[in-house]
C-alpha positions as CSV (number, residue, x, y, z in Angstrom):
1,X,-9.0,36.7,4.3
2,X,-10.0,37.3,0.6
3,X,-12.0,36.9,-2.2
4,X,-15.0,36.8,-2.8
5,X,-17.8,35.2,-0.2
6,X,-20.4,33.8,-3.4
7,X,-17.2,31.0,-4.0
8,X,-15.9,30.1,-0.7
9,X,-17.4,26.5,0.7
10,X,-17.7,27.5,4.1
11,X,-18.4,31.2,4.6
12,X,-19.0,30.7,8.4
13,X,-15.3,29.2,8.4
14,X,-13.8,32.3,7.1
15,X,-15.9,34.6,9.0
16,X,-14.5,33.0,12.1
17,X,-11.2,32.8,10.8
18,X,-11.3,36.8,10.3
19,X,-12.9,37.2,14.1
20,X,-9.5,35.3,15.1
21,X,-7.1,37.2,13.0
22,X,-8.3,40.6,14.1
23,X,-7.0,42.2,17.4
24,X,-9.7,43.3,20.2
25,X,-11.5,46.2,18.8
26,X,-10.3,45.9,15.5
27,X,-13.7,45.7,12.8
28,X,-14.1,43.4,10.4
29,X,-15.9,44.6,6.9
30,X,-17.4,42.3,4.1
31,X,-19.1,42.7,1.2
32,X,-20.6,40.4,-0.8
33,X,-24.6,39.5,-2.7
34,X,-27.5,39.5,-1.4
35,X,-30.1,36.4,-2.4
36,X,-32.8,38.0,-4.4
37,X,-36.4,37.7,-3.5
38,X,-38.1,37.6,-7.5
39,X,-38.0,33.5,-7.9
40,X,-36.1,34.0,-11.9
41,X,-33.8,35.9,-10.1
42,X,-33.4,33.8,-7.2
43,X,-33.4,30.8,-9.8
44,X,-30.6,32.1,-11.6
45,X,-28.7,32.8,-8.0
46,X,-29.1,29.9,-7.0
47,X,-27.7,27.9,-9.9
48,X,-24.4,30.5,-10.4
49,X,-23.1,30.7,-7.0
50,X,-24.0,31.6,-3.2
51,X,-26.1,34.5,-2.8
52,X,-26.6,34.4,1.2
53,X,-29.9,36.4,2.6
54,X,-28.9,39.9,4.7
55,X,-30.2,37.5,7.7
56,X,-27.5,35.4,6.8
57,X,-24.4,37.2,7.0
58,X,-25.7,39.0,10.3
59,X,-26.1,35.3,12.0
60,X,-22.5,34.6,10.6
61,X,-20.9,37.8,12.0
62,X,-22.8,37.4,15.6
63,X,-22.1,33.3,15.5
64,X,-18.4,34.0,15.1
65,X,-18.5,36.0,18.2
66,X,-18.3,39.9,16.5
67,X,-20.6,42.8,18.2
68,X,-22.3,45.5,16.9
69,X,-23.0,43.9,13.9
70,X,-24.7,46.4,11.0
71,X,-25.6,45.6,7.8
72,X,-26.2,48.4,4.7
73,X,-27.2,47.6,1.4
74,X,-25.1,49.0,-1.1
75,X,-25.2,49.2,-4.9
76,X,-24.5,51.9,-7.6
77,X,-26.3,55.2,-7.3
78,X,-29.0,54.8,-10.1
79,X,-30.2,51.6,-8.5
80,X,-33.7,52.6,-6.7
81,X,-33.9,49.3,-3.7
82,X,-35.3,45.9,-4.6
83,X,-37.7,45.9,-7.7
84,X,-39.6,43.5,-9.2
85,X,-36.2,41.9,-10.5
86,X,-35.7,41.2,-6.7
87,X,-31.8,42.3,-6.5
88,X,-31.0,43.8,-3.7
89,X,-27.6,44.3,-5.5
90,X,-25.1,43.9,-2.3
91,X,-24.1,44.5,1.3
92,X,-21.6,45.4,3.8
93,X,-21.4,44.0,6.6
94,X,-19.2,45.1,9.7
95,X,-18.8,43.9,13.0
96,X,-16.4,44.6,16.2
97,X,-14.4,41.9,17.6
98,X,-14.6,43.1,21.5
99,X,-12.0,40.8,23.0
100,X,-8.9,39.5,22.5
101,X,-8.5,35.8,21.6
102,X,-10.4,33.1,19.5
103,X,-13.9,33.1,18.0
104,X,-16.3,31.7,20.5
105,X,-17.8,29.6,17.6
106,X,-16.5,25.5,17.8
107,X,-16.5,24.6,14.5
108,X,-15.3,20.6,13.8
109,X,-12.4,19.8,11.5
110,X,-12.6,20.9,7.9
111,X,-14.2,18.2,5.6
112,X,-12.2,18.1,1.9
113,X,-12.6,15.9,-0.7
114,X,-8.9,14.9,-1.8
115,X,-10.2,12.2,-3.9
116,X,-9.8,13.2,-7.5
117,X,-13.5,12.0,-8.6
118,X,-14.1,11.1,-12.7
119,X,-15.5,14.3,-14.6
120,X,-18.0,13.6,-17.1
121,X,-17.8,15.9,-19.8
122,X,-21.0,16.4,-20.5
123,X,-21.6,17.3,-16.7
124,X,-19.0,19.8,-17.2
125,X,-20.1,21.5,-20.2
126,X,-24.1,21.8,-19.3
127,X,-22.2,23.1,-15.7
128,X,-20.4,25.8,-18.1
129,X,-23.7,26.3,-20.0
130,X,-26.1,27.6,-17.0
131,X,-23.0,29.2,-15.8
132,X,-22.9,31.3,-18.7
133,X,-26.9,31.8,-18.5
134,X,-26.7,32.8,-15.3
135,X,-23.8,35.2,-16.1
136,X,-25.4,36.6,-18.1
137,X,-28.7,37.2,-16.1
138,X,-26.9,39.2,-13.8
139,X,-25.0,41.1,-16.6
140,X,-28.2,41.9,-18.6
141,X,-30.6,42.9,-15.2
142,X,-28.8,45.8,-14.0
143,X,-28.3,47.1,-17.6
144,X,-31.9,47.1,-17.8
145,X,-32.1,48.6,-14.9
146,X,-29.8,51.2,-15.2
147,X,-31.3,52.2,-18.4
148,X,-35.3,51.9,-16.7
149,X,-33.4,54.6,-14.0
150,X,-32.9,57.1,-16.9
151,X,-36.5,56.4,-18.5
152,X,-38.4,57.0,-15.1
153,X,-38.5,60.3,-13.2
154,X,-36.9,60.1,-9.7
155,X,-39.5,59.0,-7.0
156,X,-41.7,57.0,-9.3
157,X,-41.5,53.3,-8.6
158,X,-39.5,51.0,-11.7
């Protein structure tokens, strides 16, 4: 399993695929975004890509039939917790696959779309437009926030 959770269709899919994959006791480990709680943030989330909630993955993981399932919020070292930007930056998530075998989860057959729909154009560049906005969000916020981290004295709110 690979790449990046935010762009697969069906992240439960995967997870479960991984819980089958892995051999009893073996631990599975993924990182990915966490949804933001300030709504400009969240907007902007929501519009780029999938940003699940830390209450998300966990349900995943246990769902798919892992144990022990722990969650940690990760990020770079200058980043302080969730602000008033609302990132949370990222997580890693880990669980233990305690028997051999498949995933308990039932899951029904995979749904595609093989039909080649028309494109609009239009469609397709406004779609590239807010991607770009969005992008760029993310790009600028922890910037900012990096730079707020040199500003303000250690143990003083940002």
């Amino acid at each position: 399993m690979h790449g990046s959770i935010e762009y697969w269709p069906d992240p439960q899919r995967g997870i479960r695929e991984a819980y089958r994959v892995l051999s009893a006791d073996g631990v599975a480990c993924m990182i990915g975004p966490v949804r933001p709680t300030f709504w400009l943030s969240r907007f902007f989330a929501d519009m780029w890509m999938l940003f699940p909630t830390e209450e998300e993955y966990i349900e995943w993981f246990e769902r798919a039939g892992f144990k022990d399932v722990e969650l940690t919020r990760i990020g770079p070292k200058w980043y302080r917790g969730a602000r008033r930007h609302g990132l949370v930056i990222g997580c890693c998530v880990t669980g233990i696959k305690t028997q051999s075998g498949d995933s308990p989860l039932q899951l029904g057959p995979k749904a595609e779309d093989v039909s080649k729909p028309h494109v609009n154009p239009i469609f397709v560049f406004f779609r590239f437009l807010i991607g770009t906005i969005c992008a760029t969000y993310f790009f600028l916020v922890p910037i900012y926030m990096w730079i707020k981290d040199k500003i303000v004295p250690q143990g003083r709110p940002i």
